[in-house]
C-alpha positions as CSV (number, residue, x, y, z in Angstrom):
1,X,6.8,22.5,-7.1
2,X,9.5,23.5,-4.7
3,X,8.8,23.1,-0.9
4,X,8.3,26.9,-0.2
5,X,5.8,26.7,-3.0
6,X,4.3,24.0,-1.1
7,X,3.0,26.0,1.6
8,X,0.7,27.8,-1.3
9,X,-0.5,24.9,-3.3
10,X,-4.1,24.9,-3.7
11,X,-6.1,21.3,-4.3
12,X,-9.6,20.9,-5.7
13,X,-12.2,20.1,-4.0
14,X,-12.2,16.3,-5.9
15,X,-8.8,16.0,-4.6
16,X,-10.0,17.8,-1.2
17,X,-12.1,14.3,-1.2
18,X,-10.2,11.3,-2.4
19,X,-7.4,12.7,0.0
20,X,-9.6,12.1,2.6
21,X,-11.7,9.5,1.7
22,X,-14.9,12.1,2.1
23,X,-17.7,13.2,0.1
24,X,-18.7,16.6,-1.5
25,X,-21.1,16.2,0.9
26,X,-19.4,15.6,3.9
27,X,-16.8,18.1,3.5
28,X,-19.3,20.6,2.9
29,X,-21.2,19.9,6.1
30,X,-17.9,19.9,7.9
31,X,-17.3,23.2,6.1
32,X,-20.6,24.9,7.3
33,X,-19.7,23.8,11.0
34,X,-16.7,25.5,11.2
35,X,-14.9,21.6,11.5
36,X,-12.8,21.7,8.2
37,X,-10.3,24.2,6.5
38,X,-12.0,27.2,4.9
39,X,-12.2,26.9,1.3
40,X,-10.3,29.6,-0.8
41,X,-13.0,31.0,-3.6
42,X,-11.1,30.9,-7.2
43,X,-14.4,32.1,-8.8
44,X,-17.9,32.3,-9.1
45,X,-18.4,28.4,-9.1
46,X,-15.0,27.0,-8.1
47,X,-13.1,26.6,-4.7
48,X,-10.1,25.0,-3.7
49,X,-8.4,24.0,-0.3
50,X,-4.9,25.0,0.9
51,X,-2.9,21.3,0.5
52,X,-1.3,22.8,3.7
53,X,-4.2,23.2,6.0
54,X,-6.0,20.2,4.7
55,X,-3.4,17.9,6.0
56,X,-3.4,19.3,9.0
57,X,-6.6,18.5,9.7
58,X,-5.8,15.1,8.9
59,X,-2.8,15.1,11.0
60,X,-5.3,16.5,13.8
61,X,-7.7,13.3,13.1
62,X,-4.8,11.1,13.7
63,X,-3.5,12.2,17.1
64,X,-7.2,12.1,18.1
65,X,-7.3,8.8,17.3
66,X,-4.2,8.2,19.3
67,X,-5.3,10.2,22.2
């Protein structure tokens, strides 16, 4: 995938978690709080998270932590 692709790439929710060490749970909780990236709906049953936004949010954890 080429970098401006990049921007677009879309990850699963399983990836969603082991890129972050969370659970389906967790993220979903996150999710309903308004906390985490929206997901994008693909379907009836499946979502997926924008690679982009979700590390950002990680990126955003670690400044936090640095604050």
């Amino acid at each position: 995938m080429s970098p401006s692709n990049d921007n677009y790439a879309l990850i699963s929710l399983k990836d969603t978690c082991a890129l972050t060490s969370m659970s389906k749970t967790m993220i979903h909780r996150l999710r309903s709080e308004g906390r985490f990236p929206a997901a994008v709906a693909l379907g009836e049953k499946r979502i997926a998270f924008s690679r982009q936004e979700v590390q950002g949010w990680i990126a955003q954890k670690l400044a936090a932590r640095a604050a």
